[in-house]
N, C-alpha and C positions, 0 to 999 in steps of 0.2 A: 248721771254722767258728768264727768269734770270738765269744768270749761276750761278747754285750753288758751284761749285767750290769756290764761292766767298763766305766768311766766313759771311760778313755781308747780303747776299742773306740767306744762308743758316739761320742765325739767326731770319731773318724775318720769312719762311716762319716755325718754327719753332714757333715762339710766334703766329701768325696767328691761327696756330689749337692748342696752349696750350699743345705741346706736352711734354710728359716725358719720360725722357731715360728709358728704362726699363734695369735692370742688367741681369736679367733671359737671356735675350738674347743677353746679351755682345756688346750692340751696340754703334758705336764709326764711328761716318760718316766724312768721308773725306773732307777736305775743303784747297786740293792743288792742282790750274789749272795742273800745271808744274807734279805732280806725278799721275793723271787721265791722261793726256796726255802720261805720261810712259808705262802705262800700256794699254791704249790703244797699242801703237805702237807697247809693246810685245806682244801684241796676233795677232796683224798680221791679224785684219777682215777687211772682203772687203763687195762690194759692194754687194754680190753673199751669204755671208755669212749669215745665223741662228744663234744667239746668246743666251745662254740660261746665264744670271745672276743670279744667291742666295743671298739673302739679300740685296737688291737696296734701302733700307732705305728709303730717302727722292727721290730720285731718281736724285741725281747727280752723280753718274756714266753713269747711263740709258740715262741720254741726252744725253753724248757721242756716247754710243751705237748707239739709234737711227740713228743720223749724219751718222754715220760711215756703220752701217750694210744694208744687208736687211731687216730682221726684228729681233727683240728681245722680249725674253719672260724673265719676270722681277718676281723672286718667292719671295713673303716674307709673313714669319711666322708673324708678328705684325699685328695684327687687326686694329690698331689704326693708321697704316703707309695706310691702302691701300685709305681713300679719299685724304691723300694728295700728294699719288702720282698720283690718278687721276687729281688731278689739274696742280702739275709739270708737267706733262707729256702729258699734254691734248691740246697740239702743236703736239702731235705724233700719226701717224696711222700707225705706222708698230713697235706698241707694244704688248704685253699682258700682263697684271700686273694679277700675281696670287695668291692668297691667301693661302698657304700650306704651312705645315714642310717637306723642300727638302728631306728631310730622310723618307720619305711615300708617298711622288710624284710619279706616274706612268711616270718617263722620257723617257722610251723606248716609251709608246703614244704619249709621248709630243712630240718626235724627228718625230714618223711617219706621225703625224698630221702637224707638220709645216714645217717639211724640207723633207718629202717622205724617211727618215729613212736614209738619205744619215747623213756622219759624219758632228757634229756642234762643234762650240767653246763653252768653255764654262769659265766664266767671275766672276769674286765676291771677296767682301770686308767681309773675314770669321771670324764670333766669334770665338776667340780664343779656347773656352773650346769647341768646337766641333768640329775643324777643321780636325782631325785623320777620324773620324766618317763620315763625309764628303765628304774628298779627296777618302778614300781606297772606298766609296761605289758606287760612282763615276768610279773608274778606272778597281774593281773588276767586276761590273755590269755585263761585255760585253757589253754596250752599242757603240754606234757609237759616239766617241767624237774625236777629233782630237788633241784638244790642252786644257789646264786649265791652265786659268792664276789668278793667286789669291794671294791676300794682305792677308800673316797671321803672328803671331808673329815671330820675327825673328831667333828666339832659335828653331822654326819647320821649317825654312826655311831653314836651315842651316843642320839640323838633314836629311831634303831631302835629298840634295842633297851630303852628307860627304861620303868618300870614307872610304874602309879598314883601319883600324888603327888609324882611327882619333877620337879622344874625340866626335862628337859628334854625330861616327858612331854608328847606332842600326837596330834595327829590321824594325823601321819604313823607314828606309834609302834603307833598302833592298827589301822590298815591293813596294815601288815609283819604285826603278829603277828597279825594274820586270816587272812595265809596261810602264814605260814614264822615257825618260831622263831631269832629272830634271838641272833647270839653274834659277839662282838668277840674275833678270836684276836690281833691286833698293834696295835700303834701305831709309826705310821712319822714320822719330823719330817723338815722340809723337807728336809736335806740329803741325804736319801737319794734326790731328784730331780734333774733339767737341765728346763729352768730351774726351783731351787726357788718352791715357792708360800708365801705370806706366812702359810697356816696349816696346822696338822700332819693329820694324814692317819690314816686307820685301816683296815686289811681287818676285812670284818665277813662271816661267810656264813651266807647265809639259808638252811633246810634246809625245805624243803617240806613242809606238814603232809597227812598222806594225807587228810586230811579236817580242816572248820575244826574248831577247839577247842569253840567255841559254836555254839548253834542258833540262828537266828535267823528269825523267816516272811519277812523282808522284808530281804534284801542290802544293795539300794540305798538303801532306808530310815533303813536304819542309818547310813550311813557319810552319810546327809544330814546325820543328826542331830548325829554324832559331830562333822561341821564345823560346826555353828551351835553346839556347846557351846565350841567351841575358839576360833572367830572374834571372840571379845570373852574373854579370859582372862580379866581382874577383876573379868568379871557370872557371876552365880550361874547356874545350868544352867538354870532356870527362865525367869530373863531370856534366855540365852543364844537360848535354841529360841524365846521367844515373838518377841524381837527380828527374827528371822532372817526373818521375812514369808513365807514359803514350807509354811507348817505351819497347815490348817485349823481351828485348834485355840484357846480363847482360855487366858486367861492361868492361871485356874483351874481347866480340865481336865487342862494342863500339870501343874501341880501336885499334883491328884490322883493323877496315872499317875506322878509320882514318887515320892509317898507311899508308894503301892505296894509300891515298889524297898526300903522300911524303912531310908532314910537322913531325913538334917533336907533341910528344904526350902529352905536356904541352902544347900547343896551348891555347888561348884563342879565343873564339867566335867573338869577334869584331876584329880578324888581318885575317878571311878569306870573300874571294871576294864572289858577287852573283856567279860565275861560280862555285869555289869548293864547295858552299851548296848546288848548282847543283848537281855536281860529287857525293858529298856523300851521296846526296839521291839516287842517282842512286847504288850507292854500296850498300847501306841497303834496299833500296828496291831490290833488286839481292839476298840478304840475304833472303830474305822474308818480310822485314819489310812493312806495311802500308797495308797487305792483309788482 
């Protein structure tokens, strides 16, 4: 079987079915042994493992897979991708190639059907403009996954995984590490795709925390919060939350329940940790708030 890895493999089997990039789906297939081989060895599959892949394109990641795991299940949205990955892949019996948008996949079936609902890895080379939509549906689910290791642009790779205070600390930085501690193992530049994309690219893999970091009474509360501290970056956390209209609360209750937290009440939003959004959900819900 041809490794597609291999740019001129890949070009064949590309002109073979006449294929066309479609944009809709942001697709950009990988054609570097050396960074498949990265990314395999950050996810860490063994021989024991279930591997569920999103977007296997032509299906040169998915040969690795195969190799590697016990079985994999290869989803992709393209209509026009699924006979030629039946042929790339038609060396392999411990696959399933599936035809769906992962974003209305029954995954919890897919896990009970092929792994007995025990936690799987989960693997993929993500279109950019989706990748948010994705990750958090993924991690939010409760599903049983253990690990995601995924090639996405590297300006959200970086956004994962940024601590308090850093420029490319946000909302979405806080969310990831609510459920998975995020770690950047490569950096890929364009050239290492067909067709390259205009910015560089990163595998980042999320490992699943057996349990959150922080305590929090109120989940969804939080991460309300967390976006009305983020939604206006150059107002102070005080404005942030009162501004946001969605919080029963006036401006100097706010205030107090920050005080609390023993930070200045000019604080902004991106200099506190997941634990103090914690804390100060827990003070406002103590208030009353989120009933």
């Amino acid at each position: 079987m041809a490794d597609l890895g291999n740019p001129k493999n890949t070009i064949a089997v590309l002109q073979k079915y006449q294929f066309n990039f479609q944009k809709k789906y942001g697709q950009n297939f990988l054609i570097d042994t050396h960074v498949l081989e990265k990314i395999i060895a950050a996810s860490e599959i063994g021989p024991d493992d279930f591997v569920l892949e999103i977007g296997p394109g032509i299906g040169t990641m998915t040969q690795y897979l195969c190799e590697t795991a016990r079985e994999a299940a290869a989803v992709e949205i393209d209509r026009n991708l699924i006979p030629v990955l039946e042929d790339t892949l038609s060396a392999y019996k411990n696959v399933e190639i599936i035809q769906a948008d992962i974003l209305k996949l029954d995954i919890a079936d897919l896990i009970r059907r092929k792994n007995h609902g025990k936690p799987i890895k989960v693997v993929a080379n993500l279109p950019y403009y989706i990748t948010t939509p994705i990750v958090m549906g993924l991690l939010e689910g409760g599903l049983p996954i253990q690990s995601i290791t995924i090639m996405v642009q590297k300006e959200v790779a970086e956004r994962m995984q940024a601590k308090a205070g850093g420029k490319d600390y946000g909302a979405l930085s806080l969310a990831v590490q609510y459920y998975a501690k995020a770690e950047i193992v490569a950096n890929v530049p364009p050239n290492c795709f067909m067709p390259r994309p205009k910015v560089g690219s990163a595998v980042i893999r999320l490992t699943r925390h057996a349990a959150p970091p922080v305590h929090t009474e109120d989940e969804a509360l939080m991460f309300r919060i967390i976006r009305a501290s983020f939604n206006q970056r150059r107002k102070t956390l005080v404005n942030g939350i009162a501004n946001a209209g969605i919080f029963p609360f006036t401006k100097e209750q706010i205030q107090e329940g920050i005080s609390k937290l023993g930070v200045s009440a000019n604080i902004r939003g991106e200099k506190l940790t997941l634990e103090q959004f914690a804390v100060l959900t827990n003070i406002f819900k103590a208030y009353g708030l989120g009933k």
